[in-house]
N, C-alpha and C positions, 0 to 999 in steps of 0.2 A: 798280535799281542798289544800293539799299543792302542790299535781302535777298539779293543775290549775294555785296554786301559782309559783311552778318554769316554767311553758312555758311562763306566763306571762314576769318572768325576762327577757327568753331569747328573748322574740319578741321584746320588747326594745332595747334589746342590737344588734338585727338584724338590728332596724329599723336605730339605730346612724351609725351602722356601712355604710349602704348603703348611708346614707344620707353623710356622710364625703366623702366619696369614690367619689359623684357626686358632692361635693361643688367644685366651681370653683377656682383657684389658681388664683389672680390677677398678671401679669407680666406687666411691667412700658415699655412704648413705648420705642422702639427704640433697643431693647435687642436683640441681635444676636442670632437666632434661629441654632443650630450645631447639625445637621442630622449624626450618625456615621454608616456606610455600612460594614461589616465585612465579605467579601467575604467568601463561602463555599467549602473548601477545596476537592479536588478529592480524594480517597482514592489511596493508592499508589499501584501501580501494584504488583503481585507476583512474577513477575521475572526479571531481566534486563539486556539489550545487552549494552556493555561496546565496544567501537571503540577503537580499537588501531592501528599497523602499516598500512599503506596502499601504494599502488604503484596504478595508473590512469595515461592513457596516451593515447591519441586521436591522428591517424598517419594520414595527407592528402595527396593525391597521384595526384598531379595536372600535365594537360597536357599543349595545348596550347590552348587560348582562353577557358579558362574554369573561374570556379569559387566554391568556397569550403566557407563554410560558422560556424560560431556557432563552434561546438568542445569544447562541454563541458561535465563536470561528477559529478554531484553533490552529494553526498553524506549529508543526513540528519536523525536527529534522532528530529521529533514531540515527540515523548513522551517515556521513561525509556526504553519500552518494545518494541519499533516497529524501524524500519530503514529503509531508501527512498531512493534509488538509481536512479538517472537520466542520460538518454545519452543525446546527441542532438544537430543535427547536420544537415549541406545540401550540398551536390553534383548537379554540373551542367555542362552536358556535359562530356568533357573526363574527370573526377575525380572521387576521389572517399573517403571515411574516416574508417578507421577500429577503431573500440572504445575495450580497454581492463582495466579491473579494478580487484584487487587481493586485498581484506580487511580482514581483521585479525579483529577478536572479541569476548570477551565473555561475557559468560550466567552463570548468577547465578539466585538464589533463595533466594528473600528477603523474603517472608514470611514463619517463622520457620511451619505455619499450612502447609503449600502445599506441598505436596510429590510429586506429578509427574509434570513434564511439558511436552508441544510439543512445535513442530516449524512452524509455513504456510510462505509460500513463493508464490508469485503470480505474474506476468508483464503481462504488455501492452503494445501496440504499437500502438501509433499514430500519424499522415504522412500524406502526399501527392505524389503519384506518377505518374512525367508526362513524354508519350513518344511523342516526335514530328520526326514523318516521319521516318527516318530510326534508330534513338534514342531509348532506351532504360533506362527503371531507375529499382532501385529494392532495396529492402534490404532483410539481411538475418544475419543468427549469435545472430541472439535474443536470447539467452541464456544465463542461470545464475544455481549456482550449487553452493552445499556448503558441503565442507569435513570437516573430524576430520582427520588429517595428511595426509596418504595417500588413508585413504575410503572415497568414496563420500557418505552421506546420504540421498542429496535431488538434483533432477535438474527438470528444465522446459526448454523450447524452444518454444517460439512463433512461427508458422509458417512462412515462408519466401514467400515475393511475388514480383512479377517482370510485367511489361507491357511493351507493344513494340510498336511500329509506332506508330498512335495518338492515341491511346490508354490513360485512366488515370484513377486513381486508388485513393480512399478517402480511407485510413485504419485506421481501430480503432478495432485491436485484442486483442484479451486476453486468459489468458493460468494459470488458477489454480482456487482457491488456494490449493494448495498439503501440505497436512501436514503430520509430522515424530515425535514418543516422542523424548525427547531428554533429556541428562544428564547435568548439572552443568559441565561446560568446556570450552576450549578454541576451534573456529572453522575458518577457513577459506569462504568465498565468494569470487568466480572467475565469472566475468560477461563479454559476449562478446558482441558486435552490428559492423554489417557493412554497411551500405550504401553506391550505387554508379549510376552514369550516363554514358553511352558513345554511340558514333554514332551520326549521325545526318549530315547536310548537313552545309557548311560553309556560309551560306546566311539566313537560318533558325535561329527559336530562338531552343533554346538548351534543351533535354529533362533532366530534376531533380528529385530528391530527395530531400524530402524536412520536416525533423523531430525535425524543431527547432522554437520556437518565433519569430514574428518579435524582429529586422529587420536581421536577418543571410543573408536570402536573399535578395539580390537587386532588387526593383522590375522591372529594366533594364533587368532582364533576363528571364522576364516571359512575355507570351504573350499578346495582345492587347483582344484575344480572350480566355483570361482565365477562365477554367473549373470551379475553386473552387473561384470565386470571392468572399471577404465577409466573408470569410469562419475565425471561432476563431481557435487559432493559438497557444493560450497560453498553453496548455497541452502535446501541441507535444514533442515526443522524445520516447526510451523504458526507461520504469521507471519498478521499482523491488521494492516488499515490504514484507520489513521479520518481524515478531512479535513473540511473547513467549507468551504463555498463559496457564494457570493452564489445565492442563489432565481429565479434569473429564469424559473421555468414560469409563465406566465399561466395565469388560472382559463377553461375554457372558456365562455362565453358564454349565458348561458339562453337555449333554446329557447323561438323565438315561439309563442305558441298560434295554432291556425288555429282560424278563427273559423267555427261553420257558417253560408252565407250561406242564407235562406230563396228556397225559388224563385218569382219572379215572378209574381206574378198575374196571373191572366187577365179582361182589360176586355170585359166585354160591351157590345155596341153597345142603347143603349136605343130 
């Protein structure tokens, strides 16, 4: 009787509570409804590249009747751990642009759990190359490498391409990502790019290189009968991208030695 009597309490006590829980709150017209949105925080990366000195400097080598365009280097850091390096640029006709960049940075380890890091480094290259008639365009020097003073520990090189007479060329290469562990320190990035155009006839339009945004080039100097009509644009240039990220490859395991076992003897009966 009495454990009939205590569930009994407690179904009551269920029943009020459900019942207040659904009873409706009256709110008087006209009362500002305030929604609050507390965005959700990324967790913070493990390690992070710190920018410090830098030397960037885009050289143009112009002839006559040419055109050179863009001559940029952007250096960006989207997020703690990662860094953007962009060239970008155009040659038309006898010209030509050599791109060099020397960045100083380091790397530490925010979080006291992570004991190893690596490094990836990766480029592309994205372009246009047109030759008209005796003209020639090309880029090459896509390259980027990153030391601890005087050792290098990582480089890459996009392959270099070139076309000739009417010839034309859409490139969108790429070259990694190559990764190395790496120590808590300070390190160097030396990045190279050159693009160039020459040749061509003086009554013709003029063959380019062409690895920048509109508007670098003119469109005064591209043909009536243009290859890459339409074509997006906004991606062009060689771009480099380094990150740091926690080491988690384990070492594979030494192999057991097999051991030779001797074979058994043979017991003679005496």
């Amino acid at each position: 009787m009495m454990r009939k009597f205590m569930l009994g309490i407690l179904g009551v006590a269920l029943t009020q509570t459900i019942a207040s829980a659904q009873e409706k709150v009256p709110v008087p017209a006209g009362t500002p409804v305030v929604i609050t949105v507390t965005p959700g925080t990324a967790p913070a990366p493990p390690a992070s590249i710190t920018l410090y000195e830098r030397h960037g400097h885009v050289t143009p080598c112009k002839g006559k009747c040419t055109h050179t365009g863009g001559g940029n280097i952007d250096v960006a850091s989207p997020s703690a751990d990662t860094v953007v390096v962009t060239m970008t640029g155009v040659a038309v006709s006898e010209s030509a642009m050599d791109f060099t960049l020397d960045q100083c940075f380091e790397v530490t380890i925010d979080n006291p759990k992570v004991k190893k890091i690596k490094l990836s480094i990766e480029g592309r290259v994205i372009g246009l190359l047109r030759g008209e008639k005796k003209g020639c365009a090309e880029y090459s020097d896509a390259c980027a490498n990153i030391s601890a003073g005087p050792a290098q520990i990582i480089a890459l090189c996009v392959p270099p391409h070139k076309v000739c007479s009417c010839e034309s060329l859409s490139v969108n290469d790429h070259d990694g990502p190559k990764t190395v562990p790496l120590t808590p320190g300070k390190y160097t990035l030396h990045q190279t790019f050159h693009i160039a155009a020459y040749g061509g006839c003086f009554f013709s339009h003029k063959a380019s290189a062409e690895f920048a945004p509109d508007p670098a080039l003119d469109p005064l100097w591209i043909s009536y009968h243009e290859p890459f009509r339409g074509a997006s644009k906004k991606d062009f240039g060689f771009q480099v991208t380094i990150k740091v990220v926690e080491d988690t490859d384990e070492a594979p395991a030494p192999e057991k030695k097999v051991e030779d076992v001797p074979p058994p003897k043979e017991i003679k009966d005496k």
